[in-house]
C-alpha positions in Angstrom: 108.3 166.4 138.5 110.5 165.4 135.2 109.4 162.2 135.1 105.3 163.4 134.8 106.7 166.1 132.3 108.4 163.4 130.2 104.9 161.2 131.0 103.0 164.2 129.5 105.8 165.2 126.5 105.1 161.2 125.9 102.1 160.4 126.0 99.8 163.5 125.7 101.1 164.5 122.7 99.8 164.3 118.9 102.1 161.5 118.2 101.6 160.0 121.8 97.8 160.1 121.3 98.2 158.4 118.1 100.5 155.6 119.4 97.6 155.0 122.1 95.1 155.0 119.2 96.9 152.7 116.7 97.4 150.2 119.9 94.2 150.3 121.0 93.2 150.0 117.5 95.7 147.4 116.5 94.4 145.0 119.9 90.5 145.2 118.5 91.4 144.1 115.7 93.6 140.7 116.8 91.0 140.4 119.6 88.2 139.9 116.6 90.3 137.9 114.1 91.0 135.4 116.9 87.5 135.6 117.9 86.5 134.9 114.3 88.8 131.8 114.1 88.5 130.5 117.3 84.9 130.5 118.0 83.5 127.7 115.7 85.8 125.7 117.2 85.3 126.1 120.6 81.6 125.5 120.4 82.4 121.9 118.6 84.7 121.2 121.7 81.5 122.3 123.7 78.9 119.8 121.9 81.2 117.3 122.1 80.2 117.5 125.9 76.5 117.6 125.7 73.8 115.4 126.4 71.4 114.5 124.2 69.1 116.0 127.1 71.2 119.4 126.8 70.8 120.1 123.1 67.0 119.5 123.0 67.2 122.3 126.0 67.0 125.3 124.5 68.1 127.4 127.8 71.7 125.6 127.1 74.0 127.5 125.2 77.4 127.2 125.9 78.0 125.8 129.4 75.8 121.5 129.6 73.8 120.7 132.2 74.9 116.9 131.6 78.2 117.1 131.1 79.2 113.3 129.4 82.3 111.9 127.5 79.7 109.6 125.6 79.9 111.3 122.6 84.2 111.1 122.8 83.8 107.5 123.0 81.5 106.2 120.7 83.0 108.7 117.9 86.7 107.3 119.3 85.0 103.6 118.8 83.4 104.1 115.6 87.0 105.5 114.0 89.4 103.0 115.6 90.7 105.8 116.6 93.8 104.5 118.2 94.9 102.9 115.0 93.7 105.4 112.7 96.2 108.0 114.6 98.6 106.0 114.2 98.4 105.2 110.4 97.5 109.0 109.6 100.5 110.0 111.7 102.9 107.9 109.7 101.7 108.9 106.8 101.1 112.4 107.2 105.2 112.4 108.7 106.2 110.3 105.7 104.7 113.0 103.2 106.1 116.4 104.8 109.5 114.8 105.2 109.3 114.2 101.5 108.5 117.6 100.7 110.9 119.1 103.1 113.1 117.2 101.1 112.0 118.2 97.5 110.9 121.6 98.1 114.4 122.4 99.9 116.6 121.2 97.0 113.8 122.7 94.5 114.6 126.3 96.3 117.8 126.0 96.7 118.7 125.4 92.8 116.0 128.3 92.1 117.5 130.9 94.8 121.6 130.0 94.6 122.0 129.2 90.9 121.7 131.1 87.4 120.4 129.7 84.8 118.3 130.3 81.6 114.9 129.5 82.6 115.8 130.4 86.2 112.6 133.3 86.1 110.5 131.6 84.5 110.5 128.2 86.6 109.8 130.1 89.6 106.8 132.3 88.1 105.8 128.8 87.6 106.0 127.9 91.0 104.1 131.0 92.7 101.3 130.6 89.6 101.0 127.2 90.9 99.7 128.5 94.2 96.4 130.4 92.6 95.6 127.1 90.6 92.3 125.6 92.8 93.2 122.3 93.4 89.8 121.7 92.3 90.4 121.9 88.8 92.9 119.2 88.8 90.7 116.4 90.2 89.7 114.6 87.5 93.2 114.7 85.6 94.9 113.3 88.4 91.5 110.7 89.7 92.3 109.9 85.7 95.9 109.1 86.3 96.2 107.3 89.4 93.2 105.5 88.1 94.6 104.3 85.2 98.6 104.4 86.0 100.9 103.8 83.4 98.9 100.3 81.8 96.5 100.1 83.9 97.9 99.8 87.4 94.9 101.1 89.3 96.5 103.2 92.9 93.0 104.7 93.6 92.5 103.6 97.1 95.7 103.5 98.3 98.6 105.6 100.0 101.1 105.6 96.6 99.0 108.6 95.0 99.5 111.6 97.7 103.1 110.0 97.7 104.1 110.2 94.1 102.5 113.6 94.1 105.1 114.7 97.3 108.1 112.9 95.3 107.8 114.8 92.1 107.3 118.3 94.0 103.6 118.8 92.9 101.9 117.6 96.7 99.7 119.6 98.6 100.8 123.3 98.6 104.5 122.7 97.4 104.6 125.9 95.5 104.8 127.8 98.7 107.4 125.5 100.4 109.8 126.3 97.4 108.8 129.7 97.6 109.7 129.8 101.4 113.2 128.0 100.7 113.7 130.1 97.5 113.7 133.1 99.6 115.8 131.7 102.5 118.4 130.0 100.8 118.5 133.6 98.2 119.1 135.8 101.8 122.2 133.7 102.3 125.3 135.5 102.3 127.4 134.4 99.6 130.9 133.5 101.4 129.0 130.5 103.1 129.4 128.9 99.7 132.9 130.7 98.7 133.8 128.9 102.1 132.4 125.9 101.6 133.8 125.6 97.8 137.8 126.3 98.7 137.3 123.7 101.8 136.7 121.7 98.3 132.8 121.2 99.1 130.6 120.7 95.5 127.1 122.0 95.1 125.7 119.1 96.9 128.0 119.3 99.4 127.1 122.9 99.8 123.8 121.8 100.4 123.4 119.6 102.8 126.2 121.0 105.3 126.2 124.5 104.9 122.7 125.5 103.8 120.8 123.1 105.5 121.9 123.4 109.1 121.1 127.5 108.5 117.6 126.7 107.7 116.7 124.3 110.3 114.2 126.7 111.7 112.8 126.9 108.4 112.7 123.2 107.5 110.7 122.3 110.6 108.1 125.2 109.8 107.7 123.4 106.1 107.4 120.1 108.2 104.8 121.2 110.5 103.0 123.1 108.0 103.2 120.4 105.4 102.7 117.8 108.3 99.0 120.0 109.5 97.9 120.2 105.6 98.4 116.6 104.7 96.8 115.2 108.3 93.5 117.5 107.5 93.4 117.3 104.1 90.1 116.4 102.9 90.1 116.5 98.9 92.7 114.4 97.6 92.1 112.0 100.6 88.6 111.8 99.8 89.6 111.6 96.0 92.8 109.1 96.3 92.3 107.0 99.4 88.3 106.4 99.6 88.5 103.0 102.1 91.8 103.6 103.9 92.0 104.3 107.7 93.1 107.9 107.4 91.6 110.3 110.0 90.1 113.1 107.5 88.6 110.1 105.2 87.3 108.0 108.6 85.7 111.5 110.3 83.0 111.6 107.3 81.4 107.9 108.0 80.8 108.7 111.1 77.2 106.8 112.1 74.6 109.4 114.1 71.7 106.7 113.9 68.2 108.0 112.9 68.5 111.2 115.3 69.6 114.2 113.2 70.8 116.0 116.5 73.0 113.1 117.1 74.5 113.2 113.9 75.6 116.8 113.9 77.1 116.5 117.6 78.9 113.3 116.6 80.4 115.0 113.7 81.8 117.8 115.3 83.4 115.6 118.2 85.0 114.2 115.3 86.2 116.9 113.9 87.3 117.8 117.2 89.1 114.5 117.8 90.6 115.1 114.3 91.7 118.6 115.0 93.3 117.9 118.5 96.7 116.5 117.5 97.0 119.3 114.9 96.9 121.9 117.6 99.7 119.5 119.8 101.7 119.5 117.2 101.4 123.4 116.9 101.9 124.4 120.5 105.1 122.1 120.7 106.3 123.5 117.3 105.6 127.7 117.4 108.6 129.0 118.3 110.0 127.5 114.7 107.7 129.9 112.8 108.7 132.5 114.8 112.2 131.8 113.7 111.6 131.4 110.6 109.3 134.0 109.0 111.7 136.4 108.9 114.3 134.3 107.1 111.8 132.8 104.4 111.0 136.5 103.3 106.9 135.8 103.0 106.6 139.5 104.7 108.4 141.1 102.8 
């Protein structure tokens, strides 16, 4: 009998009722954002297993009646896939583990040290985030294109590179901002320690700091990693005739048939996007970790 009274004192109350209602509420509402994001790709992954037979039917709608893996390999052939992955994983590794690099020293001088300008350099940073990267592609087509005398680097991997090594890559505004905000939440006597054990700044760094934001470091990675391996703009702008994944996926051949050229394009976009979500599933439990110690929801 006590425990149904506490049941009803629970859960039948005005606040109970409202607990029930902000769940139910709460669960519609994730059901349809992941509904939203997952859908379109889920009918690629579908196409990529139809027939030609099946999307002339118009009775078939999610579920082929010739179920092939045609499409996967003549999409896989036409983007030498096997050696494309391989040269977009490199690179895309090389790039995030150059702005893990950048943007962790970059947020570790703007979140541990004082200095005049300190403010301002950082309004900098987040004001970098609302700048369209639009806007900036014919500045920087200009300057790879014509780089210091006339060394053209248009069409090759040093552009994206060079960008990563001077901290102005692909979304490096909000990798400071995340290592601005963890390295600033860090107790002070890590450093007081560290600087009577007779540690300098540097030293600081890279054994105390870093090893507390490991979680943090492989979030950047994999987020930096994801951006740069689906990155369509600069690639498309910078590396026009190099074997990267996102710059192959757009030649892909459909012949004369327009319905073949739309399902060969989303298997490879599918192909493309596989690895990303690997690399995700393995990763997760990092940015889990780690949003609470960047401060982004706060």
């Amino acid at each position: 009998m006590n425990r149904l009274e506490k049941w009803k004192s629970k859960w039948c109350s005005l606040h109970g009722l409202g607990t029930i209602g902000w769940k139910i509420v709460r669960t519609i509402i994730l059901v349809g954002c992941c509904f939203t994001i997952l859908y379109p790709f889920l009918l690629k992954v579908i196409d990529s297993f139809k027939s030609f037979e099946d999307y002339l039917d118009v009775s078939v709608q999610y579920v082929p009646k010739y179920f092939t893996v045609e499409n996967i390999k003549v999409v896989a052939e036409q983007l030498n896939y096997k050696e494309s992955f391989f040269i977009t994983l490199g690179y895309s590794a090389l790039i995030a583990i150059i702005q893990v690099i950048v943007c962790a020293l970059a947020g570790y001088g703007l979140g541990r040290f004082k200095f005049r300008g300190n403010k301002l350099l950082f309004a900098l940073v987040i004001m970098e985030l609302l700048v369209p990267p639009q806007t900036l592609m014919i500045p920087l087509f200009t300057r790879f294109r014509f780089f210091y005398g006339g060394l053209r680097l248009t069409g090759t991997y040093w552009p994206c590179i060079i960008l990563a090594l001077t901290g102005l890559g692909i979304k490096n505004g909000l990798y400071i901002f995340m290592f601005r905000q963890s390295f600033k939440n860090m107790p002070k006597e890590l450093e007081e320690a560290a600087l009577i054990d007779g540690c300098n700044a540097f030293k600081t760094f890279y054994k105390v700091m870093l090893p507390s934001a490991v979680a943090l470091m492989v979030t950047v990675f994999l987020i930096s990693f994801a951006w740069q391996w689906t990155d369509s703009t600069y690639t498309h702008l910078f590396q026009r005739g190099t074997q990267l994944l996102a710059n192959m996926t757009s030649h892909v051949d459909g012949g004369e048939e327009e319905v073949m050229v739309l399902q060969y394009n989303n298997t490879a976009a599918v192909l493309c996007v596989l690895p990303i979500m690997a690399v995700y599933i393995i990763g997760q439990k990092f940015f889990v970790q780690s949003v609470e110690r960047s401060g982004i929801t706060g």
